[in-house]
C-alpha positions in Angstrom: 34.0 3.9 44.7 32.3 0.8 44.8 32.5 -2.3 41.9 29.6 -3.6 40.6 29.1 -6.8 37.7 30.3 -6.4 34.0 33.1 -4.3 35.4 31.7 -1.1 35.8 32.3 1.0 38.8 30.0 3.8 40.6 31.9 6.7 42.2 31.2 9.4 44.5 32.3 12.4 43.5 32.4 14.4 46.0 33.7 17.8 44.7 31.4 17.6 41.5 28.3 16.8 43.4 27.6 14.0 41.3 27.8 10.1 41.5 29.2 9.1 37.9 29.3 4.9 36.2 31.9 4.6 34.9 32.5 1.6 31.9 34.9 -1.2 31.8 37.4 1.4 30.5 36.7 3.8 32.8 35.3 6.4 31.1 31.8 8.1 32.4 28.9 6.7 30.6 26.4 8.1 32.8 26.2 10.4 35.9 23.4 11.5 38.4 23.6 15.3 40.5 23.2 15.1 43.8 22.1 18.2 45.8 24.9 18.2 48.0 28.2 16.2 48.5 28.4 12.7 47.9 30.4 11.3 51.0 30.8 7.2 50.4 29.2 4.5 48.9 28.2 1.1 48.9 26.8 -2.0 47.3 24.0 -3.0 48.4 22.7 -5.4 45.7 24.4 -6.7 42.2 22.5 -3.3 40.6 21.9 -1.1 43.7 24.2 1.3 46.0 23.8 3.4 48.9 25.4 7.0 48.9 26.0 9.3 52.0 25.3 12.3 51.1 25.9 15.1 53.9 25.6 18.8 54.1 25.2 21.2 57.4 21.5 20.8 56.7 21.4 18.0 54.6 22.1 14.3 56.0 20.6 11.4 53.7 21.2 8.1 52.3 20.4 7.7 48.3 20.0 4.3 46.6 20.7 4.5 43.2 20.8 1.7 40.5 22.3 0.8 38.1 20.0 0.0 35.2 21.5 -0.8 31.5 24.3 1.4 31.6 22.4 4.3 33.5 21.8 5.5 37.4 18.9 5.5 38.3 17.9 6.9 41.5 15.8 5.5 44.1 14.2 5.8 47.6 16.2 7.6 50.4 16.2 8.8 54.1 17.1 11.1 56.1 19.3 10.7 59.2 19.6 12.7 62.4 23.0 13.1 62.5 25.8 13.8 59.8 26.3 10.4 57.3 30.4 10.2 56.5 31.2 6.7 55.6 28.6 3.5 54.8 29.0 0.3 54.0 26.4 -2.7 54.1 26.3 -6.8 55.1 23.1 -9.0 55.0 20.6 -6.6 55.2 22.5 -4.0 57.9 23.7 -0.9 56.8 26.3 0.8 58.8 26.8 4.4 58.6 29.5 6.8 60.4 28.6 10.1 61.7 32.5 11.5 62.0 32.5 10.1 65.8 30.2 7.3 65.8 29.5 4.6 64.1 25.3 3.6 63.8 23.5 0.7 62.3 20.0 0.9 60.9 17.6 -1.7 58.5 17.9 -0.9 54.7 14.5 1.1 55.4 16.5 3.7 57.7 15.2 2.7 60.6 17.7 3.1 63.8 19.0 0.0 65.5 21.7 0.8 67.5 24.9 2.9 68.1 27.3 0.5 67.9 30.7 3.0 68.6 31.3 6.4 69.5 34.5 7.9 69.8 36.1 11.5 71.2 36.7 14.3 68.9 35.9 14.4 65.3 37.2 12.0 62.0 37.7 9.7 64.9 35.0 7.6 63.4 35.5 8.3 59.7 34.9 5.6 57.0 33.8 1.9 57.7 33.7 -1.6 55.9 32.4 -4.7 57.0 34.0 -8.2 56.8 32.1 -10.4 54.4 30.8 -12.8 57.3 30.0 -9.8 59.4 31.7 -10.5 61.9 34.1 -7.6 61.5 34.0 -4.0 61.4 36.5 -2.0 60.3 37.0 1.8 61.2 39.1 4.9 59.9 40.2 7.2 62.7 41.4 9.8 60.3 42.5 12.2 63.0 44.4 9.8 65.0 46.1 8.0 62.0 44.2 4.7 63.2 42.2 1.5 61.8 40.2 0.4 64.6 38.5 -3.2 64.2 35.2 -3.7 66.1 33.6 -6.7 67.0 29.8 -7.2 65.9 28.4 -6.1 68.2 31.2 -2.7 68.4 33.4 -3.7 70.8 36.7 -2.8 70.1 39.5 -5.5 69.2 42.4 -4.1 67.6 44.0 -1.0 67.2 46.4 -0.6 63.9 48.8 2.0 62.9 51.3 3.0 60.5 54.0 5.7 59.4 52.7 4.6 56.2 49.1 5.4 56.5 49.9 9.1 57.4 46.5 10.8 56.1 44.6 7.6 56.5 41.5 8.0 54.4 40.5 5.3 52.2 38.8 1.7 53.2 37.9 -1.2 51.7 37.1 -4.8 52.4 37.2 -7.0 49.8 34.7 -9.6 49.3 37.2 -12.5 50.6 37.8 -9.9 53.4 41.0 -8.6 52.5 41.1 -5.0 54.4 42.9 -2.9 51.9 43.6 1.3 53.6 45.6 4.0 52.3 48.0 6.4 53.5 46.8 9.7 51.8 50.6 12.0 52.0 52.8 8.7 51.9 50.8 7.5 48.9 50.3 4.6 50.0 47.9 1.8 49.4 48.1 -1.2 51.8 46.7 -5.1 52.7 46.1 -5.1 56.4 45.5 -8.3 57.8 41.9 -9.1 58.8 42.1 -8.7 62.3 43.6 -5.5 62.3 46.8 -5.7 63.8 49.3 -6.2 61.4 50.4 -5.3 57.8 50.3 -7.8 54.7 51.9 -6.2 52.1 52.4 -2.6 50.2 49.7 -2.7 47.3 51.0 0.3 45.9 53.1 3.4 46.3 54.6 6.9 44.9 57.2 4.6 42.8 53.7 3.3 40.7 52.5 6.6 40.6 50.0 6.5 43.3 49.4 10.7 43.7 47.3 11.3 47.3 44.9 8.4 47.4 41.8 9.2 48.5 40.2 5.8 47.8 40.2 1.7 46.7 38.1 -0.6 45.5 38.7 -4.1 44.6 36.8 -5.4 41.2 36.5 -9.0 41.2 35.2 -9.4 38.0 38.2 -7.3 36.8 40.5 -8.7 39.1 41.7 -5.3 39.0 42.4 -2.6 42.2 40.9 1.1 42.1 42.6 3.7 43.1 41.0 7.1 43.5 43.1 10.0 44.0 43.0 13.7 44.5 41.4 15.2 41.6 39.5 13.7 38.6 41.8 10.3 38.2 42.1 7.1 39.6 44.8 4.7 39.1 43.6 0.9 38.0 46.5 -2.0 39.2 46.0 -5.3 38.0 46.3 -8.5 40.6 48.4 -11.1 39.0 
């Protein structure tokens, strides 16, 4: 899921095949099919998003915006290699392949490989600090948040009983890394370098069901839970 102004929110749904905007209330006002399975997403501009979108034979990122309530879509490029997760900072866009982790110009041209990792979900989902500075990685397989230097080295390691099933990522835009724990429903502030846990956002008590993604809204002051299924969970920040 990924915020953008007025309160809206884009999401990827994956099992649908379709990216849907939702309203301030959260219902669907519009929705665009994609020809294979949405993966992640990210903002790219105030009115524009990237979207993953990977298949055995298909690998491409979409930009779509957001234009008076509708989704519009726009250019896109193929990749070489499977697209998982993506997220973007000043003009980089950083996309994981399941085991690595690539950057490459708004245009898709490759820069680097930044990280690479054994086995696969070892390189997962991935969020960048707002200064850049930071990357953030989901080892799903290993239970893991890994936090990578700019140019990918490796600084911390973070785990957690809690973040058993460790699926969703987001960096807020004062760079609060927020994860969650997909079978502890769990939904947690790590701190921003990685190593250590802030506080428990949210859990099975608030009714947080399998978390499969979050996304902070700043405009909302609100923070989006997806979950398994078609529902998300919407907590406000006091």
């Amino acid at each position: 899921m990924c915020a953008v102004p007025d309160g809206q929110v884009v999401v990827a749904d994956r099992d649908n095949k379709r990216v849907k905007l939702l309203s301030q209330q959260y219902k669907v006002v519009s929705h665009w099919d994609v020809n294979a399975e949405p993966q992640d997403i990210c903002q790219i501009t105030p009115s524009e998003v990237a979207v993953t979108v990977n298949t055995r034979n298909i690998h491409e990122v979409q930009f779509i915006t957001v234009n008076q309530g509708k989704l519009v879509p726009g250019r896109k490029f193929q990749l070489q290699h499977e697209c998982r997760g993506i997220a973007h900072q000043n003009g980089d866009l950083f996309v994981t392949s399941g085991k690595e982790l690539y950057k490459y110009t708004l245009n898709g041209k490759l820069i680097c490989r930044l990280y690479e990792a054994l086995g696969y979900n070892t390189v997962r989902k991935c969020a960048v600090s707002p200064t850049g500075d930071r990357l953030y990685i989901i080892s799903s397989s290993q239970n893991k948040l890994l936090t990578l230097a700019r140019d990918g080295t490796l600084l911390a390691t973070y785990s957690d009983p809690a973040l058993d099933g460790l699926i969703g990522l987001h960096v807020t835009p004062a760079g609060q890394v927020l994860v969650c724990g997909y079978y502890p429903n769990t939904v947690l502030q790590v701190g921003w370098e990685g190593e250590s846990k802030l506080a428990n956002l949210a859990t099975h008590k608030d009714g947080v069901r399998f978390p499969w993604s979050v996304c902070y809204s700043s405009i909302t002051s609100s923070i989006i839970v997806g979950q398994l299924g078609d529902n998300i969970m919407v907590f406000r920040v006091e």
